[in-house]
C-alpha positions as CSV (number, residue, x, y, z in Angstrom):
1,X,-10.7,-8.4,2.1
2,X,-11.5,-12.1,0.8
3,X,-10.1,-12.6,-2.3
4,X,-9.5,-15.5,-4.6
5,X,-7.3,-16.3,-7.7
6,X,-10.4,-16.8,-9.7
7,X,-12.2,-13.7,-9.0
8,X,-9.0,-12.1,-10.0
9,X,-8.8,-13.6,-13.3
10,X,-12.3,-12.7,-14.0
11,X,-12.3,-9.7,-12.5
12,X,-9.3,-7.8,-10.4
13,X,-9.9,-6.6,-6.9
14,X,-9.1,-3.0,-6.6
15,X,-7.5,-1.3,-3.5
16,X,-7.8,2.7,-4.2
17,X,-4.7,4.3,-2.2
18,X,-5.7,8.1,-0.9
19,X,-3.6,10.3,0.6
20,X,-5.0,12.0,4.0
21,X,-5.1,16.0,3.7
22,X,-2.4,18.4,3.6
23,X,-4.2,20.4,6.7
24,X,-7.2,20.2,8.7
25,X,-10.1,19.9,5.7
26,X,-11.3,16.5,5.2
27,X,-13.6,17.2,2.7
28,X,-11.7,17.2,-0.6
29,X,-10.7,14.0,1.1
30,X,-13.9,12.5,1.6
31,X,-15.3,13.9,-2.2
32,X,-12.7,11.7,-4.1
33,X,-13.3,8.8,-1.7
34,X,-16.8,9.2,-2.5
35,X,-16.4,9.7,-6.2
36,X,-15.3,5.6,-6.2
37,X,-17.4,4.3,-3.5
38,X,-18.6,0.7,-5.1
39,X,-16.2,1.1,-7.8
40,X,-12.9,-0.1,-5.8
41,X,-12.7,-3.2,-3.4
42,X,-12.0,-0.9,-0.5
43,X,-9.8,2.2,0.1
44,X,-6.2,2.5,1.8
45,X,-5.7,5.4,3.5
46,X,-1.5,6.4,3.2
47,X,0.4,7.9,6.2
48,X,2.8,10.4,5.4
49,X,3.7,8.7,2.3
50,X,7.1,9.2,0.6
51,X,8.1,11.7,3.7
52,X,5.3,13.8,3.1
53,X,3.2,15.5,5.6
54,X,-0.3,14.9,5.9
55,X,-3.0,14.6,8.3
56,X,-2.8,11.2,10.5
57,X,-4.3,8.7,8.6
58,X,-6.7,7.7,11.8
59,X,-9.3,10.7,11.2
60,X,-9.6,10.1,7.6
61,X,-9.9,6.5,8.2
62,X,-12.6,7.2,10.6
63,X,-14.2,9.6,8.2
64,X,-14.9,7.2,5.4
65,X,-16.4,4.3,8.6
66,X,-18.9,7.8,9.2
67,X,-19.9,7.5,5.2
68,X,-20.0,3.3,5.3
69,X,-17.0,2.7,3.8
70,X,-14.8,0.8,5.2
71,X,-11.1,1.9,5.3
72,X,-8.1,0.1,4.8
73,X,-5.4,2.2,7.2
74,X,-1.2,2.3,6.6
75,X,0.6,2.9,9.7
76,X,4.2,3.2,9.4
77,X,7.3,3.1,12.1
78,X,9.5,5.5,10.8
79,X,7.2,8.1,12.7
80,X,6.5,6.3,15.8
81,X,8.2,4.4,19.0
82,X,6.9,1.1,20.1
83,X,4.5,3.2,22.7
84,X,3.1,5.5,20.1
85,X,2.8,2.6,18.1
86,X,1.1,0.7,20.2
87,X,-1.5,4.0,21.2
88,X,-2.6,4.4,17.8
89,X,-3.2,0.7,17.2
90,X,-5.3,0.8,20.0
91,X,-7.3,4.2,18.4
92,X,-7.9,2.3,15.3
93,X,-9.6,-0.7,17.1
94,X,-11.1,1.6,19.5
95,X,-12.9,3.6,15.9
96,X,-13.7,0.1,14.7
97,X,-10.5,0.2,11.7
98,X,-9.7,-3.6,11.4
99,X,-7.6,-3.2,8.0
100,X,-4.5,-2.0,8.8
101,X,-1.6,-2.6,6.9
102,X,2.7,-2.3,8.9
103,X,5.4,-0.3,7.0
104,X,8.8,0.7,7.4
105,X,8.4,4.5,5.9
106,X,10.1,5.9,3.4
107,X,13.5,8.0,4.2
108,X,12.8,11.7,5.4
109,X,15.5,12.7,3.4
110,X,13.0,12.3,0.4
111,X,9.8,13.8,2.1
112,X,8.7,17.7,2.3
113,X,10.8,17.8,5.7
114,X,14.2,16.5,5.0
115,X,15.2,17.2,8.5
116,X,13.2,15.3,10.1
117,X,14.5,12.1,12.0
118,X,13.0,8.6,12.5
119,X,12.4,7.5,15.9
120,X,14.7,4.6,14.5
121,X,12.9,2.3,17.2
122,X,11.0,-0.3,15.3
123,X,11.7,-2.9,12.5
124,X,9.3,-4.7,11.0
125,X,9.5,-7.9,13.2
126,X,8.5,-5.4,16.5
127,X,5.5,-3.6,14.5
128,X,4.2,-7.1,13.8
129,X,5.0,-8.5,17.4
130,X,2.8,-5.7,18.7
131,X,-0.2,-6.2,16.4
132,X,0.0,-9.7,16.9
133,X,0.0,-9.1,20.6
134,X,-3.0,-6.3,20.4
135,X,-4.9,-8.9,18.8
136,X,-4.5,-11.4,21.5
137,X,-5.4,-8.9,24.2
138,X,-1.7,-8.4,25.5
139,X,0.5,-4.9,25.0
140,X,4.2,-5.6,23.7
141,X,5.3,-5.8,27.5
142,X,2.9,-8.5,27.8
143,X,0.8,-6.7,30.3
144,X,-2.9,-7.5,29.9
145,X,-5.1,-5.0,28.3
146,X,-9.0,-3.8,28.9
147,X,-10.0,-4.8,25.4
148,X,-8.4,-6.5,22.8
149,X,-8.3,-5.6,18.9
150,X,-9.5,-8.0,15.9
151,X,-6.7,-6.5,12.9
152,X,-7.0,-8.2,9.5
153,X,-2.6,-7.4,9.3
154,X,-1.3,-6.5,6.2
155,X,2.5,-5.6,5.5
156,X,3.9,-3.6,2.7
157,X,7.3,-4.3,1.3
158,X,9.4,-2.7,-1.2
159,X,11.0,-4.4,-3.9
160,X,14.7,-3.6,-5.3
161,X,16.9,-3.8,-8.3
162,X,18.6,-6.7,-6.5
163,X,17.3,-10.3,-6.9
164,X,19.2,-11.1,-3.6
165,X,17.2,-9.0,-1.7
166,X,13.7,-9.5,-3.3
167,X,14.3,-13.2,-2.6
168,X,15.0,-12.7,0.7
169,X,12.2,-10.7,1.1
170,X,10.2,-13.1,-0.4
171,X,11.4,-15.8,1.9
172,X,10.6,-13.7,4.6
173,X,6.9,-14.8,4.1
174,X,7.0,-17.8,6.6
175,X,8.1,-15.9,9.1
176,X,5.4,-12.9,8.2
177,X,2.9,-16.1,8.3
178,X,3.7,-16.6,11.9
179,X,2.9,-13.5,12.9
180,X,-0.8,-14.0,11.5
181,X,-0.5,-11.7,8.5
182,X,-2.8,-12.6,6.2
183,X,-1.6,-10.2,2.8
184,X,1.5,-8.5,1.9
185,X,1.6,-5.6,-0.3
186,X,4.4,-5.2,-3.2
187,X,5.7,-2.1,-4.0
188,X,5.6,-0.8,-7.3
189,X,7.7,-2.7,-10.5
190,X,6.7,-2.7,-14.0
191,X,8.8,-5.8,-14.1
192,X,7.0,-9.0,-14.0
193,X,9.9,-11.1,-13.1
194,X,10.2,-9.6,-9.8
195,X,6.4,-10.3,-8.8
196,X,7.0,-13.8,-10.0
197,X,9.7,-14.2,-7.9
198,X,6.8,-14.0,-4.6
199,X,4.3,-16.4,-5.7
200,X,5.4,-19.5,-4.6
201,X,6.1,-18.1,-1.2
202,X,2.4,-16.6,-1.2
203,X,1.1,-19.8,-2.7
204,X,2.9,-21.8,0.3
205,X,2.1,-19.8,3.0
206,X,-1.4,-18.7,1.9
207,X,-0.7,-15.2,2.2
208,X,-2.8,-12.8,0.2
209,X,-0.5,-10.9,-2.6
210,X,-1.5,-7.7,-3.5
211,X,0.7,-5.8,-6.3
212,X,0.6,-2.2,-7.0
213,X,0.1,0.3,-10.1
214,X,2.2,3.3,-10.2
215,X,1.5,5.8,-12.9
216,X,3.8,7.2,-15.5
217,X,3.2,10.2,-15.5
218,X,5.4,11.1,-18.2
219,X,9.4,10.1,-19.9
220,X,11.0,12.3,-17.5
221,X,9.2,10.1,-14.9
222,X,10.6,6.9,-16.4
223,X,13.8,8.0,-16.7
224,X,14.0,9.5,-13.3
225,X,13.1,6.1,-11.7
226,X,15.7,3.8,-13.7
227,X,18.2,6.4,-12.7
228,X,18.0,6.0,-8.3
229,X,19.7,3.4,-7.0
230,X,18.2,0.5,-5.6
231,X,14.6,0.5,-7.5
232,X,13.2,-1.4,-10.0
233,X,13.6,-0.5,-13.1
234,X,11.4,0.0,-15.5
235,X,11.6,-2.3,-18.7
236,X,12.0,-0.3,-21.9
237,X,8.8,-1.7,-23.4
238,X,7.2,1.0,-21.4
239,X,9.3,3.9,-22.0
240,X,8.8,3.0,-25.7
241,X,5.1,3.3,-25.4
242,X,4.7,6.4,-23.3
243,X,7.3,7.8,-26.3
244,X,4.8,7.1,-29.2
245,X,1.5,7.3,-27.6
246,X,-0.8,10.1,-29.3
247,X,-2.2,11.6,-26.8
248,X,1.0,12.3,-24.0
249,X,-1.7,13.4,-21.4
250,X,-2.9,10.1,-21.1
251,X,-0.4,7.9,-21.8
252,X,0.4,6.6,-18.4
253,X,-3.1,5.7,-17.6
254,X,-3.3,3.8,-21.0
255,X,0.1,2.2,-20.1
256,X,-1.2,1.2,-16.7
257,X,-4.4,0.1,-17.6
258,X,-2.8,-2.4,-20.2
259,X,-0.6,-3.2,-17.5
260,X,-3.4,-4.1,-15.6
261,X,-4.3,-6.9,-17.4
262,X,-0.9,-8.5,-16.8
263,X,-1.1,-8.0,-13.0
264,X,-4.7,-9.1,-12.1
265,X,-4.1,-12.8,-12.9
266,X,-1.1,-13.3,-10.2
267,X,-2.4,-10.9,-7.7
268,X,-5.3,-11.3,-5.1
269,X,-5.8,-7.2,-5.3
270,X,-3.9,-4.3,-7.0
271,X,-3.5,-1.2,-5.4
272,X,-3.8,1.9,-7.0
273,X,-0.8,4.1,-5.8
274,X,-1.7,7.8,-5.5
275,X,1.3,8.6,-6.7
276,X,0.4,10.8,-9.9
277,X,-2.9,10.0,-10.2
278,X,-4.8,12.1,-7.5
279,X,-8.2,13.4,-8.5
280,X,-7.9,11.5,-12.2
281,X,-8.7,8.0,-10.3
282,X,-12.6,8.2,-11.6
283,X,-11.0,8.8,-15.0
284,X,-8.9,5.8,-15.0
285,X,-11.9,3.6,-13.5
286,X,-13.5,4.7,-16.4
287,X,-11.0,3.8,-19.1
288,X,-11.1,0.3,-17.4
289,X,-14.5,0.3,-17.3
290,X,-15.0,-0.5,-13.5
């Protein structure tokens, strides 16, 4: 995924997030993948996002390499110990998946499954010490193995409501440049000042920077989000706009498009959360005519 701050400004590299199935049919899967091929930059398949279950993101991942398109794949640790972990690594490289981007998870108290517990086995430092060591032909026990991986490693990170913690999230980009990571992945903000807060730490370390888009789906949405602890807010510019746009059906895609415009020029991609979007990502590539 080479990218450059130039190409941004002219035009904004576009990572299209897709959630796996709900169940064992991969071809409303593969249809809105296909609907976008040459339209997006490349295609991040989600893994069990916000709790949720879904099929494993290796066979959709797979799936789109059978149609040429080459996948971006999120693996997360909330689900996994270090050994299953380290399996599936090994099944990506093994189907040829190179993009894969580390993540904590999201709480199962949020998901579909509230009852469900994480393995509580990994942090982020041991997910990356195990890619890292993949790629250099070693497993995490430092026992040699028949074949080693070539991951391009991306990390996602969620961002708070607290400055303290963004910046030392932020600062946490010379260690994640040790490691060999070569982008990391913002969560969602509609506030600026927080992705601003990252860019001299990617600028320094030469990580990649990659923000996301979250859709509003509506003012209950908004108001939902500034209320949970711990997130970003959403500034009241936005609320404000979803509240007198004309047509309420497609406010939030007017409101992230416009937003859009703001992101591209300090990001090296966006990504396009699935989160309320779904099967309207063809219509929003349309409205920003990509």
């Amino acid at each position: 995924m080479e990218a450059t701050t130039t190409q941004v400004h002219q035009s904004p590299r576009l990572i299209a997030e897709i959630d796996p199935p709900k169940g064992t049919n991969l071809q409303r899967f593969l249809d809105n993948a296909l609907k976008i091929r040459g339209r997006v930059d490349r295609i991040r398949v989600t893994d069990n996002e916000h709790a949720i279950l879904r099929m494993s993101p290796l066979a959709p991942s797979w799936a789109l390499k059978e149609k040429g398109i080459e996948p971006s794949m999120v693996i997360n640790g909330r689900d996994r110990n270090r050994l299953s972990f380290q399996g599936d690594l090994l099944c990506a490289a093994a189907m040829g998946i190179r993009d894969v981007v580390i993540k904590q998870g999201h709480d199962p108290k949020e998901g579909d499954q509230p009852m469900a517990r994480t393995s509580g086995d990994l942090d982020l430092n041991t997910m990356l010490t195990c890619a890292a060591a993949i790629n250099a032909g070693k497993d995490l026990a430092g026992e040699e193995l028949d074949g080693a991986a070539d991951f391009v490693i991306g990390v996602y990170i969620e961002l708070s409501d607290d400055v303290n913690f963004n910046r030392e999230r932020a600062e946490y980009f010379f260690k994640l440049k040790e490691f060999g990571v070569q982008s990391v992945t913002l969560g969602p903000t509609y506030d600026l000042n927080i992705i601003e807060q990252f860019l001299p730490f990617a600028e320094q370390t030469g990580i990649k920077l990659f923000t996301s888009l979250m859709f509003l789906k509506s003012v209950t949405m908004i108001r939902y989000l500034n209320n949970l602890p711990g997130v970003p807010s959403i500034p009241q510019e936005f609320l404000k706009k979803m509240m007198t746009a004309p047509d309420k059906k497609s406010a939030g895609m007017q409101v992230a498009a416009d937003y859009l415009k703001e992101l591209a020029p300090i990001s090296d991609s966006v990504v396009l959360l699935s989160l309320g979007l779904h099967d309207r990502m063809g219509e929003f590539l349309d409205l920003i005519e990509r």
